[in-house]
Each structure stands twice: as structure tokens, then as C-alpha cells.
C-alpha positions in Angstrom: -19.1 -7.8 -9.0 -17.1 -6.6 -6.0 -13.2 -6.4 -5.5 -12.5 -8.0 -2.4 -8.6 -8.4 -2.3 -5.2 -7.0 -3.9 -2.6 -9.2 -3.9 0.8 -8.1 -3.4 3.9 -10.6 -3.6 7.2 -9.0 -1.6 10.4 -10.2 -0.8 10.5 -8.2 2.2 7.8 -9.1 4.2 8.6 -7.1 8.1 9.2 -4.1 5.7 5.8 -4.6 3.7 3.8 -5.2 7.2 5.9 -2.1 9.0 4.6 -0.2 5.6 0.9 -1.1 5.7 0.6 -1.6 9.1 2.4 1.4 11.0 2.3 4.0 8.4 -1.4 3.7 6.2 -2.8 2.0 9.8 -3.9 -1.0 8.3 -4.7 -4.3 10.5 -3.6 -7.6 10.2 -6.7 -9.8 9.7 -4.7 -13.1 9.2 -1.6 -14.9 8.2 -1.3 -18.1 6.7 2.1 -20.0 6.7 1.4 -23.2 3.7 5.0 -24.4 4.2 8.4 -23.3 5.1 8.8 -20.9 1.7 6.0 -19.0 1.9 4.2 -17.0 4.2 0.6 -14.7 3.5 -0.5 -11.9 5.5 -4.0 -10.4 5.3 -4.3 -6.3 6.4 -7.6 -4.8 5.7 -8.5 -0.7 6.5 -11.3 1.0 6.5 -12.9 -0.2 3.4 -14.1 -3.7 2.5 -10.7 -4.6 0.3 -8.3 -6.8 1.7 -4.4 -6.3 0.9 -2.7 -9.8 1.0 1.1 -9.9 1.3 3.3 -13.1 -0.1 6.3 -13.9 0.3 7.5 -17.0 -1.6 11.5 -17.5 -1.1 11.4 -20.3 -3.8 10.7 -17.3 -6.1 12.0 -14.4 -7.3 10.3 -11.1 -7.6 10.7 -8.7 -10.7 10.5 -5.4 -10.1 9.1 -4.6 -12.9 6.0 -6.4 -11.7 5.4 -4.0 -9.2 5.3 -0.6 -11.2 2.6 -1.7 -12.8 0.5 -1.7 -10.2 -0.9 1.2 -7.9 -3.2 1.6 -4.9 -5.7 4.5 -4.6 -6.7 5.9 -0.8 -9.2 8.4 -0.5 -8.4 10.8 2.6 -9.8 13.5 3.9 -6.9 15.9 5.0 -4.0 16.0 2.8 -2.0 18.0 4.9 -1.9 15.9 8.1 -1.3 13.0 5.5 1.9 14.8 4.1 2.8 15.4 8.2 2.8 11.8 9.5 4.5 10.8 5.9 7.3 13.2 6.8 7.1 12.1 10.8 7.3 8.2 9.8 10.2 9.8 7.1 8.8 8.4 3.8 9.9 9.8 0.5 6.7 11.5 -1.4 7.5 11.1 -5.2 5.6 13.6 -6.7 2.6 15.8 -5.2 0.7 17.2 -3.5 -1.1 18.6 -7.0 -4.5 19.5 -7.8 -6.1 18.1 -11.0 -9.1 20.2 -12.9 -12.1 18.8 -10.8 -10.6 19.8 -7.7 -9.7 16.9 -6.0 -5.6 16.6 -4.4 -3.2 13.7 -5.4 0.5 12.7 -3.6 2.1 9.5 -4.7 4.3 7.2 -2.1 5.8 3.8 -3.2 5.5 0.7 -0.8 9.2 -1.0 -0.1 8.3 -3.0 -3.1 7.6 -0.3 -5.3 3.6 0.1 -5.6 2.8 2.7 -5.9 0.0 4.3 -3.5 -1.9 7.1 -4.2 -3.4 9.8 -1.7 -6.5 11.2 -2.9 -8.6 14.2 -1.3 -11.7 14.4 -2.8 -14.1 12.3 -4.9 -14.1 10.8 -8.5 
């Protein structure tokens, strides 16, 4: 079995799309409108998993939804990561640290509070 797609609801759609599109250099792969309320937006990177946006203005979104949920990203230079996070002038929360089997971790947060999770090295 293979994950194919995240799914992400946000109230705050241009910010979500500015976030996965301009700072981790995702692409919009396609957006679906199903009615006036609600509008989904596929970005995909280098991988094979989809990230898929909603936005649903009939519903409101609980943010405790969204810390319980975070997005790993393998990288290969954590320094020019922590460079164009500072240029772009989003907030690290906690890193960069180095845990026993070598490998380097820095946590960001999406404007809907996921939490993403730079990783240099392997698991």
C-alpha cells in the first residue's frame, strides 16, 4: 500500500498556497471548485505524495485539528534550508538539532499550524 495524498483543510487558502507554493517550491497540479463554498487545490513536489488544500467556508476549522498532524521533508542541506526560511521570513520553532543517529531536524508550522519537519539525513 502506497500514500498518495495528505489532506489539509485551511481557512486561508492564498496563505496556504503562498506557503507550499513559494516557500517549500511545491506545484500546483490542480484545483477543483465543487460549488461556491469550497475550493481544493492539488501541489505535489518532488516525491509521489500529493498535498491537497480545502477550503470549506460552510465550515469551521479547529485548530486543534491541525497540531496533530505534521509533514516530514527530507533535504539535503540544512543550512541553505534555514537561509531561504529566514529570506522568505518564517519563524523556525525549534531546531536545527541533531538526534543520536546523526541525522538534523528544524520544525516550521504552515499558516494553519502543521507542522513541517526538515530532515537531513535518512531514517
Amino acid at each position: 500500500m502506497k500514500i498518495n495524498l495528505i489532506t489539509l483543510h485551511t481557512s486561508e487558502m492564498l496563505k496556504s498556497i503562498y506557503f507550499y507554493e513559494d516557500i517549500l517550491k511545491m506545484k500546483i497540479v490542480n484545483e477543483l471548485r465543487p460549488d461556491e463554498n469550497m475550493r481544493l487545490v492539488f501541489l505535489k513536489g518532488a516525491g509521489d505524495v500529493l498535498i491537497e488544500l480545502i477550503e470549506d467556508k460552510t465550515i469551521t476549522i479547529l485548530d486543534s485539528v491541525s497540531s496533530n498532524i505534521s509533514i516530514g521533508l527530507f533535504i539535503e542541506d540544512m543550512n541553505g534550508i534555514i537561509q531561504m526560511l529566514e529570506e522568505k521570513k518564517v519563524k523556525i520553532k525549534s531546531g536545527p538539532i541533531t538526534v543520536s543517529n546523526g541525522n538534523k531536524l528544524l520544525f516550521i508550522e504552515d499558516p494553519n499550524g502543521v507542522k513541517v519537519e526538515f530532515i537531513e539525513g535518512k531514517i
